[in-house]
C-alpha positions in Angstrom: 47.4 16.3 -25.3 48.0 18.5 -27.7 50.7 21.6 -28.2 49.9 25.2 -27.3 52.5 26.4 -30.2 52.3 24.0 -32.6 54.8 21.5 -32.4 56.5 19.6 -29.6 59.9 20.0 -29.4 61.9 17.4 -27.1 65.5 15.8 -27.7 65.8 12.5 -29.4 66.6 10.6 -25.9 63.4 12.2 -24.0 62.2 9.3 -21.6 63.8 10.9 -18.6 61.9 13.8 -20.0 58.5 11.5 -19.4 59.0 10.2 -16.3 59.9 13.9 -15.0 56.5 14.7 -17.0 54.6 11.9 -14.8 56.1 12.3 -11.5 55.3 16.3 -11.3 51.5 15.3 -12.1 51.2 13.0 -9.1 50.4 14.3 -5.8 53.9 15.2 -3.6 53.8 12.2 -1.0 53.1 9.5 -4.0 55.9 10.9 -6.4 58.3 11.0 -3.4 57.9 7.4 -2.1 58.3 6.4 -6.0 61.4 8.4 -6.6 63.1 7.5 -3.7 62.2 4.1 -2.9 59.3 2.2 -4.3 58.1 -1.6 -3.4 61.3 -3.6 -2.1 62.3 -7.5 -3.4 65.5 -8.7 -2.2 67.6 -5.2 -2.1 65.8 -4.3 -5.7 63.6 -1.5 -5.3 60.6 -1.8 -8.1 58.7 1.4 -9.0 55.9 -0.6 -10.2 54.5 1.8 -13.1 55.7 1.7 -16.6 54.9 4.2 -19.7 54.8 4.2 -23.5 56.9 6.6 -26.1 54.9 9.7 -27.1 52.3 8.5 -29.6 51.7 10.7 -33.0 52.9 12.6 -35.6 56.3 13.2 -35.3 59.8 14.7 -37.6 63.2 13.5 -36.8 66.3 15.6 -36.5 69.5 15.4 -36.0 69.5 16.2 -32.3 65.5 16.7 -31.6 62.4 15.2 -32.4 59.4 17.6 -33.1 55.5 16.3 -32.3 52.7 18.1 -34.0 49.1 17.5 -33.5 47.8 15.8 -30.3 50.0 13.5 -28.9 49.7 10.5 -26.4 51.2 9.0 -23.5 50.3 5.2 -21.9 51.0 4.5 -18.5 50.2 1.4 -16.9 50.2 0.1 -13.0 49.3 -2.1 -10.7 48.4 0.6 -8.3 44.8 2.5 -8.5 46.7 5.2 -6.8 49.1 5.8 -9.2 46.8 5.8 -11.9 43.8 8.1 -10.4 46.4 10.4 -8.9 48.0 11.0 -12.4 44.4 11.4 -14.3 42.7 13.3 -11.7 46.3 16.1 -11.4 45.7 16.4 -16.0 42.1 16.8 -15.9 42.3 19.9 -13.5 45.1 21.9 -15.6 44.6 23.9 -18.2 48.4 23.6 -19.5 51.2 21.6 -18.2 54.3 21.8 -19.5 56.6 18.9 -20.8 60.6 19.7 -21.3 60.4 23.1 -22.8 57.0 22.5 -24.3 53.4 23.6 -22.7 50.6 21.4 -23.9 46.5 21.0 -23.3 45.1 17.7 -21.7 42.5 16.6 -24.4 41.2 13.8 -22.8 41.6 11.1 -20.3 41.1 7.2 -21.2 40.8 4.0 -19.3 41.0 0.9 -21.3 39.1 -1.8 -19.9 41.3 -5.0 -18.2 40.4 -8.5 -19.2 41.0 -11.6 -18.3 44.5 -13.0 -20.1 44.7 -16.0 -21.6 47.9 -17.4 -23.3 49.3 -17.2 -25.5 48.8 -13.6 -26.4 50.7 -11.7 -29.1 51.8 -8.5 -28.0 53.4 -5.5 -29.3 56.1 -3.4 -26.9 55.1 0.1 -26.6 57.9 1.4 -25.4 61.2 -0.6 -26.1 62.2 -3.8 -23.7 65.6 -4.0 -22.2 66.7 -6.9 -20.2 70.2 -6.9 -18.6 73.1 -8.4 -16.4 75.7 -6.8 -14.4 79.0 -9.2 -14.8 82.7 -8.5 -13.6 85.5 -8.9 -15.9 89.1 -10.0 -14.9 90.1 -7.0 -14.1 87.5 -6.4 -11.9 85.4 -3.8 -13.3 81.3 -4.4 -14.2 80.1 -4.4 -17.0 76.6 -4.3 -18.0 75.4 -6.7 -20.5 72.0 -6.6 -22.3 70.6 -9.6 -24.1 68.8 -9.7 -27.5 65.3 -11.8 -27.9 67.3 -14.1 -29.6 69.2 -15.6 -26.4 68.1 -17.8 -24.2 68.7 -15.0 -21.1 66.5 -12.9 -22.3 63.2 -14.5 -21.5 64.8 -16.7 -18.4 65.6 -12.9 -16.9 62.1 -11.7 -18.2 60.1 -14.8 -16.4 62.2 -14.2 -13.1 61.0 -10.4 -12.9 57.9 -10.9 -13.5 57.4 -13.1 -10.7 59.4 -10.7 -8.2 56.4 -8.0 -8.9 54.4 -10.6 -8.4 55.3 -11.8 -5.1 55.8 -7.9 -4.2 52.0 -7.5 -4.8 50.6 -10.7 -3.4 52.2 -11.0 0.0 55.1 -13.3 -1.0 53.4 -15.7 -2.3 56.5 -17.7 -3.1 54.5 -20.1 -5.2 54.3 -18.1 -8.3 58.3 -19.3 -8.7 57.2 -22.3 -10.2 54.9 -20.7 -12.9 55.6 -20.6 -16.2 56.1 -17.7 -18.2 57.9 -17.3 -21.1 58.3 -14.3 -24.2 59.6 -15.1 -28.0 60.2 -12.6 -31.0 57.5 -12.8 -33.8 58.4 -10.0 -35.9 62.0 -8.6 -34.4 64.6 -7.9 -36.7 67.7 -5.9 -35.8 65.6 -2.6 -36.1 64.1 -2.9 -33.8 67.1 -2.1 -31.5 67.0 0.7 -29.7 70.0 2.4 -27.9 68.6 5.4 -25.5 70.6 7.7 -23.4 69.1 8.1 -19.8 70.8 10.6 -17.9 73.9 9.8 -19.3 73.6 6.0 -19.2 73.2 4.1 -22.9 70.6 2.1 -22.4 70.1 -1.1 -25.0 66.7 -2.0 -25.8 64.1 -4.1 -28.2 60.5 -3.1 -29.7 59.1 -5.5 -31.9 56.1 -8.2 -31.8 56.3 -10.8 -29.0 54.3 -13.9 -27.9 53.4 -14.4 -24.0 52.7 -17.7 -22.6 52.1 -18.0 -19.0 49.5 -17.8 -16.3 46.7 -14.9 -16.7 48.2 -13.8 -13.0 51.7 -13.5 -14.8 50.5 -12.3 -17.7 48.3 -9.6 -16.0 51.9 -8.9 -13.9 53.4 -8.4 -17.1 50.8 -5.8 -18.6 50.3 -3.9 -15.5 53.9 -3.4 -14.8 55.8 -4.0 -18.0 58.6 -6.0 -19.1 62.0 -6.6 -18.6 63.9 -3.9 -16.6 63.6 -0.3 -16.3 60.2 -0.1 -16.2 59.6 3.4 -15.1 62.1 5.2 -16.8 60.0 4.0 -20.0 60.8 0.5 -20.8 59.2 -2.3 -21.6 55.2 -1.1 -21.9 53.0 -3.8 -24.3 49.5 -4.3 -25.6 47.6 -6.7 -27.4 48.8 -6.7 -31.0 46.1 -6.5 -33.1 47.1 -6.6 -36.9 45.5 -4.6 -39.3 
């Protein structure tokens, strides 16, 4: 995509911007049954789409972040709906606007799926957060979100990646016994990320990552993302490929 007016200009904390972006460019009934309810696991309600930050050149403000050039934006799903929906509402505009911005769709690419085989070194997209919800003695919750570096982290990752994929293949209860498992490679402290989402501070980890598990798992993991949060721009990967 690329800016009618020559730059970009978003707010620092702009994923809610994104996923406002991707839901306006699917069609009505498909945006609706993702915003308000989505594929159910055990009260949890999974969106089952992820995205990537904005990719390309970029200046940092204090309050704002300006892109100029083309810019681009990964999404990722399980669903061919989701996925043909979004391409096929770009390819027909001639602008579209995102925040306050109006840009041109340049293009529209597929990358081709392959078979994955562990384990595979990966690189997160868009930031990973993986969290709990714990009560304190005075009774109030209190979220907590792990680092790579605890144990949680990729116990928590492992168990949502087999809720999706029970969600996608009919309960196949099975898949609880697979293995599946994530560790930093390259993750130093920053690569922590604190976002604001609609008020909500959100903690968060980019970085390089190696993935061991089954290729179903893995694929889970790719199609869906990471961690938690998926579709308000969390947790997006792809092959790391050092240059």
């Amino acid at each position: 995509m690329e800016p009618l007016k020559g730059e970009i200009l978003l707010p620092l904390h702009y994923n809610s911007i994104l996923q406002g972006f991707i839901y306006r460019n699917l069609s009505r009934s498909l945006a609706k049954f993702l915003h308000d309810k989505g594929s159910t696991f055990e009260k949890r309600h999974f969106k089952l789409f992820t995205f990537s930050r904005l990719l390309g050149r970029f200046r940092r403000m204090e309050r704002n972040i300006s892109f100029f050039g083309p810019v681009s934006l990964w999404i990722a799903s399980p669903s061919v709906n989701i996925l043909e929906s979004f391409a096929s509402h770009l390819v027909k505009k001639e602008k579209i606007r995102m925040g306050d911005s109006y840009l041109r769709p340049v293009g529209v690419e597929v990358s081709i799926s392959e078979k994955m085989k562990s384990p595979l070194i990966i690189k997160a997209l868009s930031p990973i957060t993986v969290y709990s919800t714990l009560q304190s003695g005075n009774g109030k919750k209190k979220t907590y979100y792990y680092s790579p570096f605890e144990d949680d982290f990729s116990k928590l990752i492992r168990e949502n990646v087999i809720k999706k994929y029970i969600i996608l293949n009919e309960e196949n209860t099975r898949a609880k016994e697979a293995e599946f498992s994530i560790k930093p490679v390259k993750v130093s402290k920053r690569n922590e990320h604190i976002v604001l989402f609609k008020g909500t501070v959100i903690k968060a980890w980019s970085g390089i990552y190696q993935l061991d598990g089954s290729s179903e798992l893995l694929q889970i993991a790719f199609d869906t993302g990471l961690g938690s949060k998926n579709s308000q721009g969390f947790g997006m990967i792809e092959k790391y490929c050092p240059t």
